[in-house]
PDB file of the backbone (N, CA, C, O) and the ligand in Angstrom, with CONECT records:
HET    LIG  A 101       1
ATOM      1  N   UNK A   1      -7.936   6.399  -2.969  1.00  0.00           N
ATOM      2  CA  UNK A   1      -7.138   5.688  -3.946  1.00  0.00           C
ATOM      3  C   UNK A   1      -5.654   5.867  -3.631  1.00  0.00           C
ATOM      4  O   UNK A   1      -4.823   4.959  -3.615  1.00  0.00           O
ATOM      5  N   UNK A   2      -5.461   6.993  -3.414  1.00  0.00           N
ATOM      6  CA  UNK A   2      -4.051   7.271  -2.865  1.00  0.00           C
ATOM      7  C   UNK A   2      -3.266   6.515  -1.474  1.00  0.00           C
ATOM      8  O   UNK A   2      -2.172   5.951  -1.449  1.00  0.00           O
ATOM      9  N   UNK A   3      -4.278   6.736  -0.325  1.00  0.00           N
ATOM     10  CA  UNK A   3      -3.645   5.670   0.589  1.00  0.00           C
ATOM     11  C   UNK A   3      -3.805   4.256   0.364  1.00  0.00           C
ATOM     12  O   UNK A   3      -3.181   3.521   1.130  1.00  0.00           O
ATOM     13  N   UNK A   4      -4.641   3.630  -0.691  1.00  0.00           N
ATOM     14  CA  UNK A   4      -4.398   2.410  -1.350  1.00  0.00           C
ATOM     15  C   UNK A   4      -2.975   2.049  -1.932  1.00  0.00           C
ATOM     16  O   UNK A   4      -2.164   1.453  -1.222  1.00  0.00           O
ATOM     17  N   UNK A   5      -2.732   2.345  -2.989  1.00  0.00           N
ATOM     18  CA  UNK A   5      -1.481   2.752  -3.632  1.00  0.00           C
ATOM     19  C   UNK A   5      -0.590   2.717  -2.671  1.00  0.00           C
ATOM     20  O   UNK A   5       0.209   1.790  -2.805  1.00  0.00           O
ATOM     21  N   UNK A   6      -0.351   3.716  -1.290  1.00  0.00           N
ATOM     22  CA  UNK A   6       0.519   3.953  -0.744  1.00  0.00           C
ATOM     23  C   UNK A   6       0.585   2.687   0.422  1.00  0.00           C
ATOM     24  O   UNK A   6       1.605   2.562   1.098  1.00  0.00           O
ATOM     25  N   UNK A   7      -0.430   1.884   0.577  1.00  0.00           N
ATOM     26  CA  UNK A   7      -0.172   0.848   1.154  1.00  0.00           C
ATOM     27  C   UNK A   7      -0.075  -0.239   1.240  1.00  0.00           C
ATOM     28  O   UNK A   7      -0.005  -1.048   2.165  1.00  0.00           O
ATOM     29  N   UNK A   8      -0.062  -0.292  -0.912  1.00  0.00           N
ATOM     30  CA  UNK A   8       0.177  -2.020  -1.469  1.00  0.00           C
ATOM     31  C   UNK A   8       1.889  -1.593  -1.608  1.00  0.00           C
ATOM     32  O   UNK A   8       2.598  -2.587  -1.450  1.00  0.00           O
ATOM     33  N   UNK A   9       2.665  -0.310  -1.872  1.00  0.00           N
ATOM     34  CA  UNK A   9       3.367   0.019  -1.968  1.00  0.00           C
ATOM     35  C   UNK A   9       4.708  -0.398  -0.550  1.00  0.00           C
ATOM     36  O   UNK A   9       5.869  -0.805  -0.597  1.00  0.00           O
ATOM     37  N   UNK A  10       3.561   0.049   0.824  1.00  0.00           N
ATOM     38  CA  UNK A  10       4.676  -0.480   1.723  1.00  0.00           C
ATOM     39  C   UNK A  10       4.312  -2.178   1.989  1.00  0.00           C
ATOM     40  O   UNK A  10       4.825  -2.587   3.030  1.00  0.00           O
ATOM     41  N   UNK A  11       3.672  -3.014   1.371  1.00  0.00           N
ATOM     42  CA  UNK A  11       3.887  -4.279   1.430  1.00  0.00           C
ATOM     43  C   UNK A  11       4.568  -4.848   0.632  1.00  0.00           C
ATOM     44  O   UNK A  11       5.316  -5.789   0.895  1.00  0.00           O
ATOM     45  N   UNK A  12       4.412  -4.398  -0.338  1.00  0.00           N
ATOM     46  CA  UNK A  12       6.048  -4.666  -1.420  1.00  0.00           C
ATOM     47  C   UNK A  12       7.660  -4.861  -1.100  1.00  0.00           C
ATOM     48  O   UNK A  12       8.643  -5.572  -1.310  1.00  0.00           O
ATOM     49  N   UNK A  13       7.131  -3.593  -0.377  1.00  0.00           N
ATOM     50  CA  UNK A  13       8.490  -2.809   0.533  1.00  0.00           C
ATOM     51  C   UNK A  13       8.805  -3.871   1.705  1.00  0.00           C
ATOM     52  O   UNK A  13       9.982  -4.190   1.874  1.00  0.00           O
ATOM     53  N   UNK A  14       7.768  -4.451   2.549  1.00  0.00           N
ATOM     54  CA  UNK A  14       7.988  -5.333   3.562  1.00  0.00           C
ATOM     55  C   UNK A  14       8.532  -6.502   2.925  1.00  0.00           C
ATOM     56  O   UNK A  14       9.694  -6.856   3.121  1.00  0.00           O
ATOM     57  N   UNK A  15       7.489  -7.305   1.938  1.00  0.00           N
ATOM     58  CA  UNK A  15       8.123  -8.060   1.300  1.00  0.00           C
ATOM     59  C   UNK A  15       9.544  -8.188   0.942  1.00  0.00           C
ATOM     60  O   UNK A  15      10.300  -9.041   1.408  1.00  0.00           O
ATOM     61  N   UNK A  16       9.883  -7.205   0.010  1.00  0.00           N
ATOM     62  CA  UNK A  16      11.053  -7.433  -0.286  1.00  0.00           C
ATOM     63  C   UNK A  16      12.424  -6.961   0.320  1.00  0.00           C
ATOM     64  O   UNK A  16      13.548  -7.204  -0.119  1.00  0.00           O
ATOM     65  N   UNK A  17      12.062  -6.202   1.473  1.00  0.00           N
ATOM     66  CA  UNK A  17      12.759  -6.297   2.604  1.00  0.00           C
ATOM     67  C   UNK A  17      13.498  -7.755   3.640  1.00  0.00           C
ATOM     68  O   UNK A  17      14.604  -7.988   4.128  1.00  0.00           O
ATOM     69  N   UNK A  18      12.064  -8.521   3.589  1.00  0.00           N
ATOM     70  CA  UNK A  18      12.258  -9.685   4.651  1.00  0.00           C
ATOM     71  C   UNK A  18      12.809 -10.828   3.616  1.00  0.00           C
ATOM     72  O   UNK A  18      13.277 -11.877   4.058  1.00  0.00           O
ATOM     73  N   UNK A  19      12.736 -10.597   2.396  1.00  0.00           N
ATOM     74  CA  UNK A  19      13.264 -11.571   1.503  1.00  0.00           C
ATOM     75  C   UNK A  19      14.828 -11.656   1.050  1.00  0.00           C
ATOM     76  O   UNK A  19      15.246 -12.592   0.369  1.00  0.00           O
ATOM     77  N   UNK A  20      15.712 -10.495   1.533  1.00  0.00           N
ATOM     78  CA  UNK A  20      16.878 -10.023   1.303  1.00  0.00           C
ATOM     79  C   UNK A  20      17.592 -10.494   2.124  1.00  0.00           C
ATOM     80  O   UNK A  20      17.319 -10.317   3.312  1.00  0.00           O
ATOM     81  N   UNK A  21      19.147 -11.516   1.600  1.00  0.00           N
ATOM     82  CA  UNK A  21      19.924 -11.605   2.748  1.00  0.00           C
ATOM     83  C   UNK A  21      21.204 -10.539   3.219  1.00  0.00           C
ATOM     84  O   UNK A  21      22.134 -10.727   4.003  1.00  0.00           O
ATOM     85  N   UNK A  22      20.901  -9.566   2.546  1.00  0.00           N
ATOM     86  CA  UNK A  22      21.912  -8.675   2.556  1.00  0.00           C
ATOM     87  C   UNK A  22      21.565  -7.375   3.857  1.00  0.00           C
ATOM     88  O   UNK A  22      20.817  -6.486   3.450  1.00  0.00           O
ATOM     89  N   UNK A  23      21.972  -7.255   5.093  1.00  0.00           N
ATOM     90  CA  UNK A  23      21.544  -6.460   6.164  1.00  0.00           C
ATOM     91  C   UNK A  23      21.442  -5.153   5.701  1.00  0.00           C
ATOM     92  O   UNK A  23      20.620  -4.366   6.169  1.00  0.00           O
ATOM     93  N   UNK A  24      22.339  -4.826   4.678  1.00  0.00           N
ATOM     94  CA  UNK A  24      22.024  -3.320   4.412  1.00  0.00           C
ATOM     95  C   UNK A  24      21.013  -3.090   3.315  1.00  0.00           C
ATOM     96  O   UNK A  24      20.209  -2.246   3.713  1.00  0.00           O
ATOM     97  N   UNK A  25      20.825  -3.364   2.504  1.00  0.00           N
ATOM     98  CA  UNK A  25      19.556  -3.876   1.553  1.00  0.00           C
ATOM     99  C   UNK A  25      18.392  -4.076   2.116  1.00  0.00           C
ATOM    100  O   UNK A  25      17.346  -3.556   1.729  1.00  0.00           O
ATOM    101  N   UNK A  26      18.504  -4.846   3.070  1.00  0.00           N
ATOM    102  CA  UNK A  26      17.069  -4.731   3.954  1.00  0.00           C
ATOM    103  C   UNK A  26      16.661  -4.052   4.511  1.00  0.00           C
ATOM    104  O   UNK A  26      15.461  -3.780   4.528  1.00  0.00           O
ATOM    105  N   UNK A  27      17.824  -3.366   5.387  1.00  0.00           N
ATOM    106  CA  UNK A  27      17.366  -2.519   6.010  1.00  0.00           C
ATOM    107  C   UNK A  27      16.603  -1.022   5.258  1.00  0.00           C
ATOM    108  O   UNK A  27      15.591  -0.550   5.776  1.00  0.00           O
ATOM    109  N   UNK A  28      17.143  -0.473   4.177  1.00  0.00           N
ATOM    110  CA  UNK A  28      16.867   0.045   3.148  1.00  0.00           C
ATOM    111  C   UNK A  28      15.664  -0.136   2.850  1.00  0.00           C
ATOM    112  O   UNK A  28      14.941   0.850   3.000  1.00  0.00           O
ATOM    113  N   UNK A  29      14.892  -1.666   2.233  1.00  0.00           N
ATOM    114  CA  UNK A  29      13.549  -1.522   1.551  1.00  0.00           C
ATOM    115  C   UNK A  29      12.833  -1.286   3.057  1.00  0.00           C
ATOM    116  O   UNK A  29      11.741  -0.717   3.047  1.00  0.00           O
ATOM    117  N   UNK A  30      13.261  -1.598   4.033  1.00  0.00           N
ATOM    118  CA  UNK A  30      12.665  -1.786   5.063  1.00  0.00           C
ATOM    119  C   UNK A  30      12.127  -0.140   5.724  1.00  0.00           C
ATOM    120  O   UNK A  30      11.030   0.111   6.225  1.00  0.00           O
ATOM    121  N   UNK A  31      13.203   0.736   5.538  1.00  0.00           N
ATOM    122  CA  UNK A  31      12.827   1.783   5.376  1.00  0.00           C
ATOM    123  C   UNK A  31      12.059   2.371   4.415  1.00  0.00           C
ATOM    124  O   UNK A  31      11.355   3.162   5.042  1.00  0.00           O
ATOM    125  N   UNK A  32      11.818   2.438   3.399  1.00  0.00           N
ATOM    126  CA  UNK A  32      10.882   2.211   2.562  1.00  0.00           C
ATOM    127  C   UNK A  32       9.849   1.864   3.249  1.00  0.00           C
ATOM    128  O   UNK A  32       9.234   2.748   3.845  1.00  0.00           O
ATOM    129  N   UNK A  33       9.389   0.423   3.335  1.00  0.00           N
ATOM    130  CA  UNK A  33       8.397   0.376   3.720  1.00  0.00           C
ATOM    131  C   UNK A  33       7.617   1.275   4.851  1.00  0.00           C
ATOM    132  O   UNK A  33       6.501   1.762   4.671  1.00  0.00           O
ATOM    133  N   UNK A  34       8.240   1.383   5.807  1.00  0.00           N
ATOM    134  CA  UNK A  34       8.319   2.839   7.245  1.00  0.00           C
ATOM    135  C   UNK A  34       7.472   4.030   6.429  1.00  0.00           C
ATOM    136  O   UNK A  34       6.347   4.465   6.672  1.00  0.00           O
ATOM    137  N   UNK A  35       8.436   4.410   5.349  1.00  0.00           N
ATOM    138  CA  UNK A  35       8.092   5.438   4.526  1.00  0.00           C
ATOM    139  C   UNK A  35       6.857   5.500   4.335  1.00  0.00           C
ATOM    140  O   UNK A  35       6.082   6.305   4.850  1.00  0.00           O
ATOM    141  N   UNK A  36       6.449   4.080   3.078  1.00  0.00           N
ATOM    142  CA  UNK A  36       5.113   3.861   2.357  1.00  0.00           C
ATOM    143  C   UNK A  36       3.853   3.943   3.619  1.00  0.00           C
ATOM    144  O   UNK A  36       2.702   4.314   3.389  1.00  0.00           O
ATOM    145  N   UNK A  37       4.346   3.527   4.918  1.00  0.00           N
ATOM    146  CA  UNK A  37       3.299   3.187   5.692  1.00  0.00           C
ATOM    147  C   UNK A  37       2.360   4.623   6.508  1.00  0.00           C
ATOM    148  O   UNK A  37       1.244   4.734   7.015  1.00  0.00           O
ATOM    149  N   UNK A  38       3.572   5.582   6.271  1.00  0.00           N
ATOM    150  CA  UNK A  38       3.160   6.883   6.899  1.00  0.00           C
ATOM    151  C   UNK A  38       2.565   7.503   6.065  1.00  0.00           C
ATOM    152  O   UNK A  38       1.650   8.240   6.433  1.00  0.00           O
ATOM    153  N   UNK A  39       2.975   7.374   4.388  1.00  0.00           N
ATOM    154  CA  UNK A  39       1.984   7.954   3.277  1.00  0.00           C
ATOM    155  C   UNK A  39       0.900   7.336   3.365  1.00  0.00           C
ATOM    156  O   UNK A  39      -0.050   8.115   3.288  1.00  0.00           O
ATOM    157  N   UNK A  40       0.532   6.002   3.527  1.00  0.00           N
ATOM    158  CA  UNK A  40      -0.862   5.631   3.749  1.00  0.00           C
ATOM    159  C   UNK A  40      -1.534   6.255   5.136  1.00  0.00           C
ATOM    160  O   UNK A  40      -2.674   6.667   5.352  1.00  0.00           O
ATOM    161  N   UNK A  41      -0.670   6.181   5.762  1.00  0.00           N
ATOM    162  CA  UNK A  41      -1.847   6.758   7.275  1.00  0.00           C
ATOM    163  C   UNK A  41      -1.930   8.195   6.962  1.00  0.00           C
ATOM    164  O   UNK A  41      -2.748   8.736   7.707  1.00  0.00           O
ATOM    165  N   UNK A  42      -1.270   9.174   5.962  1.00  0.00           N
ATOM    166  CA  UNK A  42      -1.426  10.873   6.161  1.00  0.00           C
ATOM    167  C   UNK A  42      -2.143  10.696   4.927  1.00  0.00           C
ATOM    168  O   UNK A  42      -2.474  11.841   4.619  1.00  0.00           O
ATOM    169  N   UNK A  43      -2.656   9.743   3.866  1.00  0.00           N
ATOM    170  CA  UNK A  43      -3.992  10.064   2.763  1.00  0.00           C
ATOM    171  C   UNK A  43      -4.771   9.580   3.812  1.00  0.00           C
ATOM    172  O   UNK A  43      -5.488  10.580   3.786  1.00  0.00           O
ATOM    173  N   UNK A  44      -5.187   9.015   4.582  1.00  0.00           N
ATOM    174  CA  UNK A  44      -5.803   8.554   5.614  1.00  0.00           C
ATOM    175  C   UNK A  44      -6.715   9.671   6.272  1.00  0.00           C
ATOM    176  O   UNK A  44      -7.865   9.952   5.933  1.00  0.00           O
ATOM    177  N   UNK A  45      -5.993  10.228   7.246  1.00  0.00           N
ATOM    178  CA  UNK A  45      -6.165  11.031   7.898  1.00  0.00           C
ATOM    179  C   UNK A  45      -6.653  12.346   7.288  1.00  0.00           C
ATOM    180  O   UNK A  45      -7.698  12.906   7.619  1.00  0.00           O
ATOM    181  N   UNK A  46      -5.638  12.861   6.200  1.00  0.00           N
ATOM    182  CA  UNK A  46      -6.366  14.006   5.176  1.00  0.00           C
ATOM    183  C   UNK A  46      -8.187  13.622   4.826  1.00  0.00           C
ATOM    184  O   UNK A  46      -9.283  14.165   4.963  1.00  0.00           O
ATOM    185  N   UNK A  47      -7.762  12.686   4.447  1.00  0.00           N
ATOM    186  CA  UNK A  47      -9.427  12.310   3.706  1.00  0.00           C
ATOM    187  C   UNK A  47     -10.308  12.809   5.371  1.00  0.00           C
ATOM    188  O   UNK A  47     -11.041  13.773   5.591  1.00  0.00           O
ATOM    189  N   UNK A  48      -9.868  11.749   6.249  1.00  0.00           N
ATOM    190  CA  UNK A  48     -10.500  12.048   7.885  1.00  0.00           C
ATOM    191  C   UNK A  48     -11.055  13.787   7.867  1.00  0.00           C
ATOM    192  O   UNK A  48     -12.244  14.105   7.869  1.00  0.00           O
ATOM    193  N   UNK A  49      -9.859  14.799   7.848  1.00  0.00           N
ATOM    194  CA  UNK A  49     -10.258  15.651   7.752  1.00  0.00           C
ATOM    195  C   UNK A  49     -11.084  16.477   7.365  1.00  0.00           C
ATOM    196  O   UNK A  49     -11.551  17.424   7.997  1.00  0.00           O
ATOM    197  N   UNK A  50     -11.300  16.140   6.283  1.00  0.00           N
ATOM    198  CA  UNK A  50     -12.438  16.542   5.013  1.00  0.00           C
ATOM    199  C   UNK A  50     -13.713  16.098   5.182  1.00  0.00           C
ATOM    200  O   UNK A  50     -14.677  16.807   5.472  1.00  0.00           O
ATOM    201  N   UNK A  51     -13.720  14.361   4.913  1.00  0.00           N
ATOM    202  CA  UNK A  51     -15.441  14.384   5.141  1.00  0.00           C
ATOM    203  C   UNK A  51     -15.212  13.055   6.622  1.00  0.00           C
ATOM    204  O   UNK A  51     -14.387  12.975   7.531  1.00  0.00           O
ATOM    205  N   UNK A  52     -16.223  12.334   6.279  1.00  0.00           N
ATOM    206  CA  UNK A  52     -16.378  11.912   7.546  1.00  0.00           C
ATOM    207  C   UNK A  52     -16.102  10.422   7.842  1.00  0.00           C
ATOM    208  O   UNK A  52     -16.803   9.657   7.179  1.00  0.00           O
ATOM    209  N   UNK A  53     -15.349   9.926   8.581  1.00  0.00           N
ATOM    210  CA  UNK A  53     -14.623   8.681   8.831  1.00  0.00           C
ATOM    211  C   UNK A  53     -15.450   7.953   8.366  1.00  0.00           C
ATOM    212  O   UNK A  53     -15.082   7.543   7.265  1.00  0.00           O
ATOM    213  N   UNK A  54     -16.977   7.359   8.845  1.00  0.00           N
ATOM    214  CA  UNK A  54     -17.668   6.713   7.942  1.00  0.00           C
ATOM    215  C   UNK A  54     -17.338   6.369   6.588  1.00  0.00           C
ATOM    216  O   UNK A  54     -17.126   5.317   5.985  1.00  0.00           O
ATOM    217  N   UNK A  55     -17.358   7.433   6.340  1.00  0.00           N
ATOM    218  CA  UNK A  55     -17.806   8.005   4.927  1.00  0.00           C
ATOM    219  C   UNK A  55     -16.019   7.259   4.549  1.00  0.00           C
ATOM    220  O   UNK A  55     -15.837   6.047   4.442  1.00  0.00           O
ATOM    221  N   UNK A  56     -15.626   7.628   4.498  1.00  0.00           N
ATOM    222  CA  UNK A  56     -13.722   7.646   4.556  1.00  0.00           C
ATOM    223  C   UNK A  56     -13.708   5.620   4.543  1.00  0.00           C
ATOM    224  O   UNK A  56     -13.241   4.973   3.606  1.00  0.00           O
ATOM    225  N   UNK A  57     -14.160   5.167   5.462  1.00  0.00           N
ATOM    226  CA  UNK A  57     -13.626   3.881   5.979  1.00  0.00           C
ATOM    227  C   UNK A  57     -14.747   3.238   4.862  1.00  0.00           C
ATOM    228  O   UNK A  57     -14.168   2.380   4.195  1.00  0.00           O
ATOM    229  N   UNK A  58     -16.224   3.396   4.443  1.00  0.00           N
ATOM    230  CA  UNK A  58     -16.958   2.873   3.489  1.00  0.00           C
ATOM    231  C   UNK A  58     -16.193   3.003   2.223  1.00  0.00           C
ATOM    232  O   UNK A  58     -15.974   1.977   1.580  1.00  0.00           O
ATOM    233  N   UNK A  59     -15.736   4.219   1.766  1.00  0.00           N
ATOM    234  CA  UNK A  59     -14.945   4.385   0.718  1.00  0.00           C
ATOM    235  C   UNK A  59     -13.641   3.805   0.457  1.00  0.00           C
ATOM    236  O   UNK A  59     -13.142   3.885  -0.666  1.00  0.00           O
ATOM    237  N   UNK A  60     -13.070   3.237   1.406  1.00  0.00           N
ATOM    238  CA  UNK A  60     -11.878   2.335   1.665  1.00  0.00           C
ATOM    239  C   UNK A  60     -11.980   0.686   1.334  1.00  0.00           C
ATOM    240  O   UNK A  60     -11.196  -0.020   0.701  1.00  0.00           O
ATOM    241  N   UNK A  61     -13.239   0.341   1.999  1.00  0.00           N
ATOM    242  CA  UNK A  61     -13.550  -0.648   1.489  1.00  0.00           C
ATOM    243  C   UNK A  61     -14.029  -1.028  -0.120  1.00  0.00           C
ATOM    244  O   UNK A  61     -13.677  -2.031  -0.740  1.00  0.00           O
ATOM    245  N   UNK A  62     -14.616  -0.318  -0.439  1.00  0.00           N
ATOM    246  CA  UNK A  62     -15.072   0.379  -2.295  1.00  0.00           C
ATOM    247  C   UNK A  62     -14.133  -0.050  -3.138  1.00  0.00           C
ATOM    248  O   UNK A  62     -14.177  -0.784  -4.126  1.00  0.00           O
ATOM    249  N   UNK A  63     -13.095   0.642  -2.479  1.00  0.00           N
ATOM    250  CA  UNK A  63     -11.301   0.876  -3.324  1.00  0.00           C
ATOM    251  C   UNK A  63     -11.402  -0.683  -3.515  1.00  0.00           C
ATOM    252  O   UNK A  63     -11.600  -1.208  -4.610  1.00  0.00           O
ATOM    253  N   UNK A  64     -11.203  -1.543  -2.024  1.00  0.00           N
ATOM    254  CA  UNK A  64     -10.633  -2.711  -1.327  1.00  0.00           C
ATOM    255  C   UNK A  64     -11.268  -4.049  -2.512  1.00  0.00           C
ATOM    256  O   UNK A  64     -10.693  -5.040  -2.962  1.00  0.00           O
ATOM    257  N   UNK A  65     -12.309  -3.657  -2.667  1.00  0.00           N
ATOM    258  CA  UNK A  65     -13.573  -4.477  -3.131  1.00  0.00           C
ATOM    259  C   UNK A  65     -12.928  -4.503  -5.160  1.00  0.00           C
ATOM    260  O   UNK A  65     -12.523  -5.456  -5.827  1.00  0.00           O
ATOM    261  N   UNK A  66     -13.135  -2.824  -5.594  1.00  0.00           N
ATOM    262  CA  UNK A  66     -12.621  -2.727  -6.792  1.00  0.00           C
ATOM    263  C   UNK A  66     -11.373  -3.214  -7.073  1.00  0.00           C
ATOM    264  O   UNK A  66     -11.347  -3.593  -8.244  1.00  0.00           O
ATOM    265  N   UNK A  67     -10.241  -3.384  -6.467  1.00  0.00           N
ATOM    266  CA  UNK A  67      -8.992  -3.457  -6.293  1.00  0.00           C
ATOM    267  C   UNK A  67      -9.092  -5.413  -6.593  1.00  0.00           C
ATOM    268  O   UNK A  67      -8.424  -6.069  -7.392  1.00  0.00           O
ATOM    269  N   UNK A  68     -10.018  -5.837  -5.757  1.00  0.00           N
ATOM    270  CA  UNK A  68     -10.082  -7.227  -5.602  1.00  0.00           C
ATOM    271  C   UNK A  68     -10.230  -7.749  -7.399  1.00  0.00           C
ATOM    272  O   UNK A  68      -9.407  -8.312  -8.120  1.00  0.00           O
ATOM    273  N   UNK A  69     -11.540  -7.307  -7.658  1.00  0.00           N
ATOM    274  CA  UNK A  69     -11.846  -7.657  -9.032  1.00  0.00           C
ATOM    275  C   UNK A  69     -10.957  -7.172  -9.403  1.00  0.00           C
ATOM    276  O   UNK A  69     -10.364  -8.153  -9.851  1.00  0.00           O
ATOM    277  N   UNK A  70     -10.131  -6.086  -9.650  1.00  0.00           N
ATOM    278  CA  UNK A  70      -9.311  -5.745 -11.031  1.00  0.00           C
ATOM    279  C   UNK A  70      -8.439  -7.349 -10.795  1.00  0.00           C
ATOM    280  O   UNK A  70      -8.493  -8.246 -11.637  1.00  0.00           O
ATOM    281  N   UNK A  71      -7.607  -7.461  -9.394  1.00  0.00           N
ATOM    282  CA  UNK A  71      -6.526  -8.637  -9.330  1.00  0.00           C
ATOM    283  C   UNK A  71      -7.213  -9.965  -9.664  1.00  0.00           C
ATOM    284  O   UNK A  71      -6.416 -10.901  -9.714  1.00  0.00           O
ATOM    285  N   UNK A  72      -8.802 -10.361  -9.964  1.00  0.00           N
ATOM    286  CA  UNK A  72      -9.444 -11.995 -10.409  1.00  0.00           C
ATOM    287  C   UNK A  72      -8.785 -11.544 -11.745  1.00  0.00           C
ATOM    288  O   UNK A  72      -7.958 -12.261 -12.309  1.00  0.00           O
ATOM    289  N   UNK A  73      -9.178 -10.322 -12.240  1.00  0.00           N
ATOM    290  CA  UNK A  73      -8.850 -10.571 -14.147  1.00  0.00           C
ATOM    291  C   UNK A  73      -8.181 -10.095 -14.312  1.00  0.00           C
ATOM    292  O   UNK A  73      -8.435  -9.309 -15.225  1.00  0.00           O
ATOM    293  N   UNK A  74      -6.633  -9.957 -13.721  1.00  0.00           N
ATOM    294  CA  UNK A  74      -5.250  -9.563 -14.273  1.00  0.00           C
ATOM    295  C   UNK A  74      -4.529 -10.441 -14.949  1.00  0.00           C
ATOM    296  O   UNK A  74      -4.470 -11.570 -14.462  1.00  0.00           O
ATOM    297  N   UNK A  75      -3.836 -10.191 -16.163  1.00  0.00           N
ATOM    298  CA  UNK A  75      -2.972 -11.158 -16.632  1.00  0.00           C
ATOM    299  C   UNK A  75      -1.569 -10.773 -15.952  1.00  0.00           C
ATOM    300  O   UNK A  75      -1.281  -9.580 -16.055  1.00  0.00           O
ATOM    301  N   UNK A  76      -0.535 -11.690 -15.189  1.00  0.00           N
ATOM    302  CA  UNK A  76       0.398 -11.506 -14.432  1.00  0.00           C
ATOM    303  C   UNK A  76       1.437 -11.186 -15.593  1.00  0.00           C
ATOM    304  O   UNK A  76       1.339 -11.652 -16.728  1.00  0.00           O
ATOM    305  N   UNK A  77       2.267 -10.481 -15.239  1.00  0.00           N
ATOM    306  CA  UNK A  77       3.384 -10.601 -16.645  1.00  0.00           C
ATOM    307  C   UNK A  77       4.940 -10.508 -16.091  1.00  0.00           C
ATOM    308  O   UNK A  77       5.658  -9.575 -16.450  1.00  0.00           O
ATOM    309  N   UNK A  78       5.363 -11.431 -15.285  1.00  0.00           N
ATOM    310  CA  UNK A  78       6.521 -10.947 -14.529  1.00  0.00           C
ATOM    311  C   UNK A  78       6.744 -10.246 -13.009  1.00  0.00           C
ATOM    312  O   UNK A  78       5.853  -9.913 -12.228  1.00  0.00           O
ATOM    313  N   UNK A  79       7.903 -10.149 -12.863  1.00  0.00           N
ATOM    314  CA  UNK A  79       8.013 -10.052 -11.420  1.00  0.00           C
ATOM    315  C   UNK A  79       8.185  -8.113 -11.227  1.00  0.00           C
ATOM    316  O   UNK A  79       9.148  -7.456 -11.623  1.00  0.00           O
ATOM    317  N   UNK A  80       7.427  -7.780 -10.792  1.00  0.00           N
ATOM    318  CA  UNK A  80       7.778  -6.188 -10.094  1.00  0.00           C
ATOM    319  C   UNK A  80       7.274  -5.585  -9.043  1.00  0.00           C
ATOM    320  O   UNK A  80       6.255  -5.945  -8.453  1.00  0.00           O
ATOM    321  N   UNK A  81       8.110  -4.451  -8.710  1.00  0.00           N
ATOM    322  CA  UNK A  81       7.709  -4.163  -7.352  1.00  0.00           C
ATOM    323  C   UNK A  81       6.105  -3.447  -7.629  1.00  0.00           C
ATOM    324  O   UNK A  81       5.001  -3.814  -7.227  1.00  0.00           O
ATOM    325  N   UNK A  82       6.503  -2.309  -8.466  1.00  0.00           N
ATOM    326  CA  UNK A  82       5.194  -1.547  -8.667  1.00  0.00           C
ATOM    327  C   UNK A  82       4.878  -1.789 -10.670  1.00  0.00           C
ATOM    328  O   UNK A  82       3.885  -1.294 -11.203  1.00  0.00           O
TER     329      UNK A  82
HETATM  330 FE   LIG A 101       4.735   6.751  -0.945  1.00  0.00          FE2+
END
């Protein structure tokens, strides 16, 4: 759940990076995103550690799958990052 989070987090970050016309602003979320992307690969890898990639990459998809349905029946309410 955590490297989920941490990697809708750096697409946000990409997003609203590449959407900025301001070079220093971008560059900024853009770092960010860098950021978000290494927290997703080190919940990644932790989990790796523990039990077993299988196991890890089935459970990823789970998230992927639950994550899907929650976003069919969300009511949208405005614009935010998180
Ligand atoms: Fe993060």
């Amino acid at each position: 759940m955590a490297a989920l989070i941490e990697a809708r987090s750096c697409e946000r970050f990409r997003l609203l990076s590449e959407g900025l016309a301001d070079e220093e602003m971008r560059n900024f979320y853009h770092e960010f995103m860098v950021s978000e992307a290494g927290h997703y690969k080190m919940f990644i890898s932790l989990a790796n550690n523990y039990i077993h990639p299988d196991k890890v990459k089935k459970r990823w998809h789970e998230w992927l799958e639950f994550e899907a349905s929650v976003m069919k029946n969300m009511q949208l309410s405005g614009e935010r990052i998180h």
